[in-house]
VOGU-3710 file (C-alpha; in Angstrom, 3 decimals, decimal comma):
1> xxxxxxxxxx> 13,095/34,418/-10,740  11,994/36,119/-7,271  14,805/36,349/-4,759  15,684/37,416/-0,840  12,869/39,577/0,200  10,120/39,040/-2,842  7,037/39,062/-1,250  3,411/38,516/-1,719  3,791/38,441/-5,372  1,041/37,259/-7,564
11> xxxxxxxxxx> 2,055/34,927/-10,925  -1,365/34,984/-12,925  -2,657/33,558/-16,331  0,990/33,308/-18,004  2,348/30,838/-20,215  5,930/30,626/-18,875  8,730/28,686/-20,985  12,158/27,621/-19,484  15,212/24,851/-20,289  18,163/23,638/-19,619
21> xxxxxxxxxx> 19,760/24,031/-15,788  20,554/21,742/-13,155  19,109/22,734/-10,208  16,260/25,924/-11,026  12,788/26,034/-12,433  11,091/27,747/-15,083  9,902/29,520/-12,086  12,580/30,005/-9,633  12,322/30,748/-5,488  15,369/31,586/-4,304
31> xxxxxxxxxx> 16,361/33,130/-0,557  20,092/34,354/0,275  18,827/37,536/2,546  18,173/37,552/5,841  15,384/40,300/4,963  11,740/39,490/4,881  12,082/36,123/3,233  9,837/34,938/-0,030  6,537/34,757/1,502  2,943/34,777/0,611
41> xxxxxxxxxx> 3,310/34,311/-2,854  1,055/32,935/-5,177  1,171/31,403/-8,492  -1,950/29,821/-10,122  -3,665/29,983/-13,191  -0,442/29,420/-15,570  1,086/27,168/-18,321  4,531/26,567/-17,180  6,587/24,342/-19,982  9,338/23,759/-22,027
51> xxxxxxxxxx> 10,436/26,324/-24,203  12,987/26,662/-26,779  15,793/24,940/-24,961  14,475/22,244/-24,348  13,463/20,457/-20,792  13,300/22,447/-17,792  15,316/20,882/-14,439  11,923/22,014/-12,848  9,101/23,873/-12,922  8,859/25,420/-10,001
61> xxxxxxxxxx> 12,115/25,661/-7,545  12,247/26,785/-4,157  15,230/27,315/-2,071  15,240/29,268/0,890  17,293/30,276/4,208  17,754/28,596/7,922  16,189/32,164/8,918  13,880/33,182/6,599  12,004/30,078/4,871  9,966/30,215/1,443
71> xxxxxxxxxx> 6,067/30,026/1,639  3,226/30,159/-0,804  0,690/28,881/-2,745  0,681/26,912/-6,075  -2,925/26,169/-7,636  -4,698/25,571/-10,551  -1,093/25,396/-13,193  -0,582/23,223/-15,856  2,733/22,203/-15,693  4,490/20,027/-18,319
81> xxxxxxxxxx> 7,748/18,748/-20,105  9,995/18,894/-17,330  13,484/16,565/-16,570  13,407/16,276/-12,696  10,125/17,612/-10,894  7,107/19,628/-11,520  7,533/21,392/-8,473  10,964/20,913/-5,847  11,004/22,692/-2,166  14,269/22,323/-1,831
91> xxxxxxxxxx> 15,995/23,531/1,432  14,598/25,522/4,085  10,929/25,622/2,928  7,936/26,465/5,260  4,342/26,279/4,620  3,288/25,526/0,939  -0,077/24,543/-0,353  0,048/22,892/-3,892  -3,331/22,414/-5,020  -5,163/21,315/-8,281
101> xxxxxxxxxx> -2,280/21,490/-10,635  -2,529/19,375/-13,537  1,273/17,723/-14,318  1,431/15,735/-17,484  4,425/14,530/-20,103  3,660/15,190/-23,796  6,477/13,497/-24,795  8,804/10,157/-23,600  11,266/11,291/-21,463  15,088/9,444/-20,407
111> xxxxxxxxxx> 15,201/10,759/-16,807  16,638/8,450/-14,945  15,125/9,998/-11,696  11,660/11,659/-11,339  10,653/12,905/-8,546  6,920/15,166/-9,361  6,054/16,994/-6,407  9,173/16,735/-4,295  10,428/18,366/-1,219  14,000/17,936/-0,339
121> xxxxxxxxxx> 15,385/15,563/2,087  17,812/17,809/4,344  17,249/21,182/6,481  13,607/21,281/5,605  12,322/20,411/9,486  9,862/23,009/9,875  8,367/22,311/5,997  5,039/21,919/6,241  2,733/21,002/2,998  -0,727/20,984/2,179
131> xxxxxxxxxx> -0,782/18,900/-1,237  -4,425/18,124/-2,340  -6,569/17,422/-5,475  -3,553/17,636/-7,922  -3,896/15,351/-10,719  -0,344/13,771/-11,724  -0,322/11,821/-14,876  -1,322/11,468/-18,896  0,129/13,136/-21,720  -2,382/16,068/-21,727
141> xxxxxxxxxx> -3,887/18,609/-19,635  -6,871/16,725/-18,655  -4,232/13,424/-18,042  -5,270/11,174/-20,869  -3,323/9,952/-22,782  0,327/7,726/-21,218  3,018/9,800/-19,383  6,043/7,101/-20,731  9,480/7,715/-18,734  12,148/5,349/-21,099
151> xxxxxxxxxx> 14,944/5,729/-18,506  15,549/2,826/-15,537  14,163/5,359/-13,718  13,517/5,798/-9,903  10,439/7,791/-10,096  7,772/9,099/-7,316  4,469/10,978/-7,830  4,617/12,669/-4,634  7,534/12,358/-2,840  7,857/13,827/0,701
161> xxxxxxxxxx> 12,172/14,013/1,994  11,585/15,745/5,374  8,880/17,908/6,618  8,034/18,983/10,088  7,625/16,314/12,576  5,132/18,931/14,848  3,233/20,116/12,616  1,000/17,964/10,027  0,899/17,822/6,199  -1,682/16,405/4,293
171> xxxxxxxxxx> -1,549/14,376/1,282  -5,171/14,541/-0,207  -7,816/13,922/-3,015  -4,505/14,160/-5,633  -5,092/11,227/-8,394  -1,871/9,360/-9,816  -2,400/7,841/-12,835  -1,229/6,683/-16,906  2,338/6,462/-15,824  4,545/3,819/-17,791
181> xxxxxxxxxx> 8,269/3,121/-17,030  10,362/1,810/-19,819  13,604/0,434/-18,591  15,307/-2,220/-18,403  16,386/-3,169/-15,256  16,132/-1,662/-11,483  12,944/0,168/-11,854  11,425/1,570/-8,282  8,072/3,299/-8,953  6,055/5,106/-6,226
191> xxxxxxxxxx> 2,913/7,019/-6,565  3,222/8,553/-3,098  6,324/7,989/-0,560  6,519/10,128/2,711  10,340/9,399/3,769  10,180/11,505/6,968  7,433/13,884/9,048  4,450/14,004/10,368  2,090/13,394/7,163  -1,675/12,401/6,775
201> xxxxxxxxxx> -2,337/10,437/3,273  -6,074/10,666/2,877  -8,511/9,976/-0,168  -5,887/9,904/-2,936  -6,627/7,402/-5,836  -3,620/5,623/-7,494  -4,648/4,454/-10,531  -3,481/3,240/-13,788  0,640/2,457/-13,161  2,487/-0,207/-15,280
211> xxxxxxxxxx> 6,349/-1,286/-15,035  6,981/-3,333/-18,255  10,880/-3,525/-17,124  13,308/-6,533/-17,200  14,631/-7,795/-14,051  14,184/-5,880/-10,631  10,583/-3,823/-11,131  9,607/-2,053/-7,489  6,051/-0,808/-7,860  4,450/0,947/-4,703
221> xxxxxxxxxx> 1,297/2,388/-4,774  1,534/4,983/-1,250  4,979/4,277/1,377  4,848/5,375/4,496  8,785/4,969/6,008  8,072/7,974/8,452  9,505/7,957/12,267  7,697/10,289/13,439  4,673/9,495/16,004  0,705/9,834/14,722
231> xxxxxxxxxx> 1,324/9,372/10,583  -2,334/8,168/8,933  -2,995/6,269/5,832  -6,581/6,568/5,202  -9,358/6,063/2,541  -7,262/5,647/-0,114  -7,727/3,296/-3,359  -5,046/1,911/-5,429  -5,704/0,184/-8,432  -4,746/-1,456/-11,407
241> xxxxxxxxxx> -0,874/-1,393/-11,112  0,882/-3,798/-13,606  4,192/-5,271/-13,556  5,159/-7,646/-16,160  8,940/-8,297/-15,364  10,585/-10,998/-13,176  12,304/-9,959/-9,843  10,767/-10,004/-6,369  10,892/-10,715/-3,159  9,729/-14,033/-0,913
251> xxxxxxxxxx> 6,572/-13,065/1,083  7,715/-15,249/3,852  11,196/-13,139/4,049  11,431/-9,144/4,744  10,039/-6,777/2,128  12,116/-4,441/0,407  12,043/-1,605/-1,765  12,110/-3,731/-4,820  8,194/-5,071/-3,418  5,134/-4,522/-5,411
261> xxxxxxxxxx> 2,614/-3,679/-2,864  -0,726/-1,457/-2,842  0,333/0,640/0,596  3,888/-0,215/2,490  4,708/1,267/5,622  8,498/0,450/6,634  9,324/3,164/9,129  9,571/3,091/12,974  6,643/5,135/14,310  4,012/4,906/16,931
271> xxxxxxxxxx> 0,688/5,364/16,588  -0,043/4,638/12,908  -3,588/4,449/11,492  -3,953/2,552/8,090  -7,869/2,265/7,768  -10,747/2,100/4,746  -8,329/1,966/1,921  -9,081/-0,275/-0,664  -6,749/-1,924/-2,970  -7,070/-4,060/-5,970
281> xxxxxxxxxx> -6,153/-5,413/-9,394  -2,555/-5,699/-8,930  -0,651/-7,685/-11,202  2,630/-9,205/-11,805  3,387/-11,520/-14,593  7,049/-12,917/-15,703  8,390/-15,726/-17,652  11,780/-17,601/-16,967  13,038/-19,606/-13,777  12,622/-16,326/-11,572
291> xxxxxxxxxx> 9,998/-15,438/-8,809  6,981/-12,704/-8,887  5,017/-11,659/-5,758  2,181/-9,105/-4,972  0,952/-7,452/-1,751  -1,690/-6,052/-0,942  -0,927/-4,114/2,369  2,717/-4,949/3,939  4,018/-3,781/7,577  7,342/-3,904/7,598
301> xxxxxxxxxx> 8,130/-1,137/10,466  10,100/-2,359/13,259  9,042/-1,550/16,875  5,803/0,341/16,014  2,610/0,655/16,383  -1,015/0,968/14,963  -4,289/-0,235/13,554  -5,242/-2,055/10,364  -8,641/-1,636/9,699  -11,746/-1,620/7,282
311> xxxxxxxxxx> -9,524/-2,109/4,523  -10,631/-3,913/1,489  -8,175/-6,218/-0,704  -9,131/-8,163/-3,431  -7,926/-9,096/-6,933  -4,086/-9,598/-6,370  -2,643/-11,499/-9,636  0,634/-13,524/-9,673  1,190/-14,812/-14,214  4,695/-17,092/-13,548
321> xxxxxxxxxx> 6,033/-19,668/-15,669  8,388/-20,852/-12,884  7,414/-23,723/-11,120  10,987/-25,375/-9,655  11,807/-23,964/-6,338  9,704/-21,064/-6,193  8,576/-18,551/-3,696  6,026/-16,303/-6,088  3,157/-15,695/-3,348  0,653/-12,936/-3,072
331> xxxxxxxxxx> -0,632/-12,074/0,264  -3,659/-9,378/1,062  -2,080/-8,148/4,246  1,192/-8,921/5,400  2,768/-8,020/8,901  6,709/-8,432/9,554  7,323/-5,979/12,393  5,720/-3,803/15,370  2,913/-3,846/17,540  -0,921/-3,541/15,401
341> xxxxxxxxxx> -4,163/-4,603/15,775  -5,646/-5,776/12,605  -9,695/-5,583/12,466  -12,610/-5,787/10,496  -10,465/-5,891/7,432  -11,982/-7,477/3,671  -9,515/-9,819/1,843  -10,950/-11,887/-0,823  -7,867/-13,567/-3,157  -8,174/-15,852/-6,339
351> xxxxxxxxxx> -5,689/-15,118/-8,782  -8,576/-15,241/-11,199  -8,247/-17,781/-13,986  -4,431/-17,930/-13,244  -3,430/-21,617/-12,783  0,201/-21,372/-12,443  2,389/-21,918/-9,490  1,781/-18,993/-6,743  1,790/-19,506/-2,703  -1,411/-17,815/-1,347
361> xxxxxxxxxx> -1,812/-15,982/1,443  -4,842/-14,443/2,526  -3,229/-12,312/5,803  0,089/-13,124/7,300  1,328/-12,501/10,346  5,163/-13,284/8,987  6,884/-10,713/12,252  9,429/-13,751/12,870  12,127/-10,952/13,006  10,619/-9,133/15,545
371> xxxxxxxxxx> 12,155/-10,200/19,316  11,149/-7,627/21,805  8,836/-9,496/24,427  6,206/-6,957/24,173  5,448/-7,401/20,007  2,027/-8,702/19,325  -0,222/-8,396/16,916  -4,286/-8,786/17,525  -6,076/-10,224/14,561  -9,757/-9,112/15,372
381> xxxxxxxxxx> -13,442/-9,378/13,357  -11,419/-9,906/9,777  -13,010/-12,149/6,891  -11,089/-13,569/4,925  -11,603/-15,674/1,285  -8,824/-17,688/-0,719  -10,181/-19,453/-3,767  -8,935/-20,195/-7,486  -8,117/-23,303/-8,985  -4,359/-23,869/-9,279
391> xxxxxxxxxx> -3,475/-26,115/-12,250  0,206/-26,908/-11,422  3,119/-28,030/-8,599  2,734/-27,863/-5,324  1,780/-24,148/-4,196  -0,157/-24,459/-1,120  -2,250/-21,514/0,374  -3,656/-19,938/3,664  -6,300/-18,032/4,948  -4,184/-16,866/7,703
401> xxxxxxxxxx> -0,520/-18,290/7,758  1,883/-17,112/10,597  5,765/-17,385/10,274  5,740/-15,426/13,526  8,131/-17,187/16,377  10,472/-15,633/18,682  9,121/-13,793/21,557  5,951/-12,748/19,993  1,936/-12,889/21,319  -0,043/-13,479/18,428
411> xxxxxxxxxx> -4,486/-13,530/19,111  -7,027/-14,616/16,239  -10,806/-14,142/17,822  -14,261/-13,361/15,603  -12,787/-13,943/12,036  -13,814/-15,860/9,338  -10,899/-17,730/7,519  -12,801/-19,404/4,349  -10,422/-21,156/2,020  -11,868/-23,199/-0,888
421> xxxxxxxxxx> -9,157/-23,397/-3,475  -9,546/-26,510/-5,216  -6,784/-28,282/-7,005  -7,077/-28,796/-11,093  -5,064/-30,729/-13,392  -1,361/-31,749/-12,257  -1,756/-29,569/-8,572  -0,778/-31,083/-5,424  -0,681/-28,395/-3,193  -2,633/-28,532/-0,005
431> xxxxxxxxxx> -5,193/-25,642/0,868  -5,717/-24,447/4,641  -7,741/-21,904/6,952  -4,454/-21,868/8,967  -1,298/-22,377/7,794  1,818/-22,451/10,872  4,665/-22,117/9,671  6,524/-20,893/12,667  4,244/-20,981/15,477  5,162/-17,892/18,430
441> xxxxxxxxxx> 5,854/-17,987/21,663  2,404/-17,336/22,489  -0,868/-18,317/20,401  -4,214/-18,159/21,443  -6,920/-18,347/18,411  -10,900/-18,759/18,968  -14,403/-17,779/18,603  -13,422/-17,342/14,518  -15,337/-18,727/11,526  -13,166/-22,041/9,493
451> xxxxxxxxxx> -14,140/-22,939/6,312  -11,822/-25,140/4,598  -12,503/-27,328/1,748  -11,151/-30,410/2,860  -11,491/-31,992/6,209  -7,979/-33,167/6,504  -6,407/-30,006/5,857  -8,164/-27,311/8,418  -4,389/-26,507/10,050  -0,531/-27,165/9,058
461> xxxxxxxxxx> 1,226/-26,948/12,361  4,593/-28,585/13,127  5,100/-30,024/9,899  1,635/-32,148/10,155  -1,397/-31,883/8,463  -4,561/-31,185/10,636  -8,131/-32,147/10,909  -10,450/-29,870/13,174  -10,389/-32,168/15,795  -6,634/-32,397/16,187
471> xxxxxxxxxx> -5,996/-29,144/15,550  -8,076/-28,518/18,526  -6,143/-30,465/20,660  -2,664/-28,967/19,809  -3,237/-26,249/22,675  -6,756/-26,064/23,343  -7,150/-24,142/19,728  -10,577/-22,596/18,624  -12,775/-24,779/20,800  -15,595/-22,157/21,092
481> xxxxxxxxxx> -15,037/-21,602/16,857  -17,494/-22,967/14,204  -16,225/-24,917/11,607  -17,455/-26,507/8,607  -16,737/-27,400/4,581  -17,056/-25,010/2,107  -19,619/-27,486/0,905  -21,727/-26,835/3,906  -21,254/-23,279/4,312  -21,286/-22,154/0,629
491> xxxxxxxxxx> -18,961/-18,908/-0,304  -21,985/-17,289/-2,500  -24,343/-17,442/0,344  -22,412/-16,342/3,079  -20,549/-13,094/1,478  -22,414/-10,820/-0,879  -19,773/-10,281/-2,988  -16,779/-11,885/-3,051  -15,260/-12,237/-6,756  -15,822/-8,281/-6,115
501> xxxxxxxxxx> -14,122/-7,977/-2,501  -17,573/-7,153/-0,850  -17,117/-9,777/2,062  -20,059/-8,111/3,886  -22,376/-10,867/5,244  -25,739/-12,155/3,930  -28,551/-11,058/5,702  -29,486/-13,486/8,201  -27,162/-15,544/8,114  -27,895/-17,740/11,535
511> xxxxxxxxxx> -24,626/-20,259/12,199  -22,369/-16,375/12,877  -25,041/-14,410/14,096  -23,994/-12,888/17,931  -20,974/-15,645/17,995  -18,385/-13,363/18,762  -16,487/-12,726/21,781  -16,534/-9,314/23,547  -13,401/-7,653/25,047  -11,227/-7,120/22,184
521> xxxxxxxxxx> -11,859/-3,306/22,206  -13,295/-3,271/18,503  -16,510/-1,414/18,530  -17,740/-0,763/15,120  -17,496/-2,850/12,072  -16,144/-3,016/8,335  -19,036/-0,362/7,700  -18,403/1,633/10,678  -21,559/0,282/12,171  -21,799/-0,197/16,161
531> xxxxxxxxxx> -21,067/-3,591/17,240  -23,557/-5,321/18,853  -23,400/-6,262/22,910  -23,273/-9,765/21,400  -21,378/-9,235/18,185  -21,184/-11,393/14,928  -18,366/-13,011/13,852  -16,417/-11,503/10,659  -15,853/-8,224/9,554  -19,686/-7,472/8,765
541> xxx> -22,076/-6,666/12,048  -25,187/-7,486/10,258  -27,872/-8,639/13,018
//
């Protein structure tokens, strides 16, 4: 325990043991004084654990003053065995680096809440983190192994409360992975969640996360619900996240926390960067008359504004034995609210072998909600593939659907919407490159790449099926686009890759090549390569 004005102390190669409390660590930070303050210390190179009480509240706790704020460095620890968090800044905290700890679970543990890296959600404004290569996860130093919480447990990773909205933190190169929730019922997992600040999430990989709960299973790989200005998701990959419970929500209604999504930003911020993340293999199975849905990237933050782009989302699974009245969906990227442009983004959906029923969107532009005059969202240079072979009901599916009325501006130019899901067995749902829903205020689509795989289902728009011809005459839509069946433009010769997500073009390939439109502002391409003066449609520049 190191109190008031304990300063630049060193913690070296120890094994430290601790249990018991409620609110201190095995390791303890604590400021009353209005001396010095607890600065400039350092603890790294130690085994901090359980000991002979049993669990630990924490192990490490910091609590400072409104005048004198804790600040230090934590590096290179094992830390296990804990109840609430492997390391808490509780109030008045300053600057902290936390850096390539190693925080595993030997044993199950009942918490009911979890928060691993946590600082506090009250008088920390001026806390300012630098949280990188940690590895959270496992049952063992080098996190193999299953960290298994049995509680219904609200449980985060990393979870930021409040930290300085001037200057940044930084969220990077940690790894979050074999974690397994037990419970029952009203599960919310998140591998990273930055509540409020100015935070940049960068290079982290979220891998390995399963939910095997009841009834009401959240599961969020990184949330962003900032409102401050300037926040950046970036180059990022979450993977292989499993649900296998019932419970959701409709991907045509607003998200919540109960969503299971690969990144979810539901704040209200300005300025907001979400770019070359990848996401994939996310899966939610259920059985019973109840609904299961997946996202890939959802935007559910009311009156701001950003970029989506160079993103990659493929492999979203939906396993439901409901078929009566359901709204199971999975959608790559998903916009409710705010102001974005969304470019040169990779979304390639199949829900592999899966036949059951499941509503598929490849991007949705679902900000119905929103009513300000100014909203719009610019969908720019973005290929996207829908395929699979549903084998039941009516599910129909999208490349792009919109649900997006009210006083919004909604533009589609240079993308490639290629949907060739093909119906098996008893399946009667229809199969479009655009799917309208709710059609906004204003809607202006062309110069973009349609590929369905039947001619008499290119658009839904009023309640009508329609071919390319009249979907064309609706408004004047996509007059200078190409359009074709998937039987004319085949999927395996136009994308490289796409049972992988690797929608980059084939070499070559003439019917795209310099059909884009200039003037959308979008320079470079999926690969951060310079756009041509005459670009090519789709997220790949490849001429």
């Amino acid at each position: 325990r190191l109190t008031n004005d304990a300063t630049s102390n060193t913690l070296r190669y120890l094994t430290l043991k601790g249990g018991g409390g409620t609110s201190t660590g095995v390791i303890t930070f604590i400021n009353t004084a209005t001396g010095t303050g607890l600065v400039d210390n350092l603890v790294e190179y130690c085994d901090i654990t359980k000991g002979a009480g049993g669990l630990p509240y924490a192990g490490i706790y910091s609590y400072g003053n409104a005048t004198k704020r804790n600040a230090g460095t934590i590096r290179n620890n094992y830390i296990s065995d804990f109840r609430r968090n492997a390391i808490f800044l509780d109030y008045f905290n300053g600057a902290w680096e936390i850096a390539y700890n190693s925080i595993f679970m030997t044993e199950p543990t009942p918490e009911l809440i979890q928060y691993i890296i946590q600082t506090s959600t009250l008088q920390n404004e001026n806390c300012m983190v630098n949280i990188h290569h940690n590895t959270i996860g496992g049952s063992a130093p080098d996190n193999s192994g299953l960290w298994v919480s049995t509680g219904n447990a609200t449980m985060y990773g990393i979870y930021i409360g409040l930290h300085s909205t001037t200057l940044p933190g930084y969220i990077a190169d940690n790894t979050v992975k074999n974690v397994q929730i037990n419970g029952t019922t009203g599960t919310i997992f998140g591998a990273i969640f930055v509540l409020r600040g100015l935070v940049h999430i960068t290079n982290n990989l979220v891998t390995d996360l399963s939910s095997p709960v009841t009834t009401n299973a959240g599961l969020q790989g990184i949330r962003l619900s900032s409102f401050t200005n300037g926040c950046t998701i970036i180059g990022n990959t979450v993977r292989n996240l499993v649900i296998n419970s019932p419970g959701g929500t409709d991907l045509t209604a607003t998200i919540s926390a109960s969503a299971f999504t690969g990144i979810m930003l539901d704040g209200q911020a300005q300025n907001l960067v979400v770019s070359d993340n990848v996401v994939h293999n996310l899966s939610r199975a259920n059985t019973g008359q109840v609904d299961a849905s997946v996202g890939g990237i959802e935007l559910n933050t009311q009156s701001s504004t950003g970029i989506v782009t160079r993103n990659r989302v493929y492999d979203l699974f939906v396993l439901s034995t409901k078929t009566v009245n359901a709204k199971q969906a999975m959608a790559g990227i998903r916009i409710t609210y705010g102001i974005w442009t969304v470019s040169n983004n990779q979304v390639s959906l199949t829900n592999g072998t899966n036949t059951n029923f499941c509503r598929m969107f490849g991007v949705i532009d679902n900000s119905w909600l929103q009513t300000t005059n100014s909203a719009n969202t610019n969908w720019y240079f973005n290929s996207v593939y829908v395929g699979g072979t549903p084998g039941e009901s009516n599910a129909y599916s999208a490349a792009f659907a919109c649900y997006s009325g009210n006083a919004r501006t909604v533009r589609l130019r240079n993308n490639i919407f290629y949907n060739e899901r093909t119906n098996t067995g008893t399946a009667t749902g229809n199969h479009y490159a655009y799917y309208m829903g709710v059609v906004p205020v204003s809607f202006t689509t062309n110069y973009n790449m349609l590929v369905p795989q039947n001619a008499a289902t290119v658009a839904y728009n009023a309640g009508v099926d329609k071919t390319f011809a009249a979907w064309q005459a609706v408004a004047g839509y996509d007059l200078q686009s190409i359009y074709g069946l998937n039987t004319t433009y085949l999927a395996d010769t136009l994308f490289l890759a796409k049972g992988g997500g690797n929608l980059n073009i084939v070499l070559g390939y003439p019917v795209i090549n310099n059909m884009a439109v200039t003037g959308t502002g979008v320079t470079v391409d999926y690969n951060n390569a310079t756009r041509a003066a005459n670009p090519d449609i789709g997220s790949c520049e490849f001429s």
